[in-house]
Every structure is written in structure tokens, then in C-alpha cells.
C-alpha positions in Angstrom: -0.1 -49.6 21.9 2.0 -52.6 21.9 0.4 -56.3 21.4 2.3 -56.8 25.2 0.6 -53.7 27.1 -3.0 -53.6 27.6 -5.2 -51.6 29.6 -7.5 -51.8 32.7 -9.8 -48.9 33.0 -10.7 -48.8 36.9 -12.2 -52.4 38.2 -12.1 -54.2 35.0 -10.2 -57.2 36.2 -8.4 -59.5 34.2 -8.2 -63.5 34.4 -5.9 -64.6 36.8 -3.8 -67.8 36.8 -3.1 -68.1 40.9 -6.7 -68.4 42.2 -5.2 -69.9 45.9 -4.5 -66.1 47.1 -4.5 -62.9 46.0 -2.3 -61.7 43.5 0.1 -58.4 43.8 -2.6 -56.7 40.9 -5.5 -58.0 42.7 -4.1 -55.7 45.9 -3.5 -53.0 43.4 -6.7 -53.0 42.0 -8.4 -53.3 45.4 -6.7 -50.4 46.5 -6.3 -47.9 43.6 -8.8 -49.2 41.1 -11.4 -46.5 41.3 -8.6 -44.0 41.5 -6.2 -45.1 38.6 -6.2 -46.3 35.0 -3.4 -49.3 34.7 -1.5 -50.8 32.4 -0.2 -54.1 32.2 2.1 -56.1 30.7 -0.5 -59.2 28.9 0.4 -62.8 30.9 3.1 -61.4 33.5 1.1 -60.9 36.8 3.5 -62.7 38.2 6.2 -60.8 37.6 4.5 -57.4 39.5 6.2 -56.5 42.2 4.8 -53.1 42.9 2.8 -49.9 41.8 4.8 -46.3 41.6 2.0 -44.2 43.8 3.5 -40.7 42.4 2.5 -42.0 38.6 0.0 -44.9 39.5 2.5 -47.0 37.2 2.4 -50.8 37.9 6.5 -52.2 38.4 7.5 -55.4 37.0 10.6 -57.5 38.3 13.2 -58.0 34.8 14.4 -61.6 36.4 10.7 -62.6 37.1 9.7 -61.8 33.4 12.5 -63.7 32.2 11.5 -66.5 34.4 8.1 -66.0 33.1 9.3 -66.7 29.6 10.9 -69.3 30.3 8.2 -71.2 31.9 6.0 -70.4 29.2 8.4 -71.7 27.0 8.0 -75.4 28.2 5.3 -76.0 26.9 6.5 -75.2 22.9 10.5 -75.4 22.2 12.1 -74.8 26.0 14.3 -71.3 25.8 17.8 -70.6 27.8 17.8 -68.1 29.8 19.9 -65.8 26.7 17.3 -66.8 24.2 14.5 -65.4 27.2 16.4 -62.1 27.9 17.0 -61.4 24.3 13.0 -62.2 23.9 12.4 -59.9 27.0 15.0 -56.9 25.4 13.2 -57.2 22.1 9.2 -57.4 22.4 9.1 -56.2 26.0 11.3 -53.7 27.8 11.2 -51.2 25.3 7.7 -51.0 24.2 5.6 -47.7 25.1 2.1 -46.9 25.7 3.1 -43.2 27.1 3.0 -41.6 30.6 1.5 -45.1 31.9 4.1 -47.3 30.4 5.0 -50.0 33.0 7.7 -49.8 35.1 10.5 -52.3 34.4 12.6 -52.7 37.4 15.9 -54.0 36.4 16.9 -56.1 39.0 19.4 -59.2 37.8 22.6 -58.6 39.5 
């Protein structure tokens, strides 16, 4: 399994970084959580957008990743948005952890 992916086997919740309101996963989890074992993508929560009910695979937003990266980048050496899609194309988007492999919606047009 990838160093990105990780695994949440029914309620096991994972830290949070919005604490005002709930987060797209927290909904996911609330609803499915008995009923589903999820995998994420580790430190893009933000970038959910959405859960495939057919194969209970969590869908991530390509630009909000890449905006994700981006932020993140701030706080060491700042990246362009090339240097944060290239980042995203190679250690992200193609990584797989089998039938539950996140859905990446691509989604910059």
C-alpha cells in the first residue's frame, strides 16, 4: 500500500484539520462507517468531494489536491502550480491499494 493511501476500518476516525463543521469524510463516515472499509488519501480531506455508493470508494477533486499541495508547500520552498501537478501525477494519482483505491476525479478544465 502506498505511503499516500491509508485505511479506515469502520469508525476509526482520523485527525481532522477543520474542527468549525463537519467535514465531507466526517458525513461519510457517519453514514457508511459501520457498513464500509475506506481508504483515504493521508492529509487531503479537503480535497473529498464524494463517495462512489456502488464501490463505497471515497472521490477526490484533481484541482483541490493540487491546491492542497500547494498550500502545504508554503510552509517549506512555495511550488507553482506545474511543480504541484507534476507532484500530484507522480506520488498520487497513480498509486493503488486495489478494489478500494480512491477515486480521482479529474476535474481541471
Amino acid at each position: 500500500m502506498s505511503k499516500w493511501i491509508y485505511y479506515i476500518k469502520h469508525t476509526k476516525i482520523m485527525p481532522q484539520t477543520e474542527t468549525n463543521s463537519e467535514t465531507i469524510l466526517d458525513q461519510i463516515i457517519e453514514r457508511y462507517g459501520d457498513e464500509l472499509d475506506l481508504y483515504i488519501l493521508d492529509g487531503f480531506n479537503k480535497s473529498i468531494i464524494g463517495i462512489d455508493e456502488n464501490s463505497g470508494r471515497i472521490i477526490y477533486s484533481t484541482a483541490k489536491i493540487i491546491e492542497e499541495i500547494i498550500e502545504e508547500s508554503k510552509n517549506l520552498e512555495e511550488l507553482t502550480y506545474e511543480e504541484a501537478f507534476k507532484h500530484f501525477a507522480y506520488n498520487i494519482r497513480g498509486n493503488s491499494c486495489g478494489d478500494k483505491t480512491p477515486i480521482i476525479c479529474y476535474d481541471i478544465f
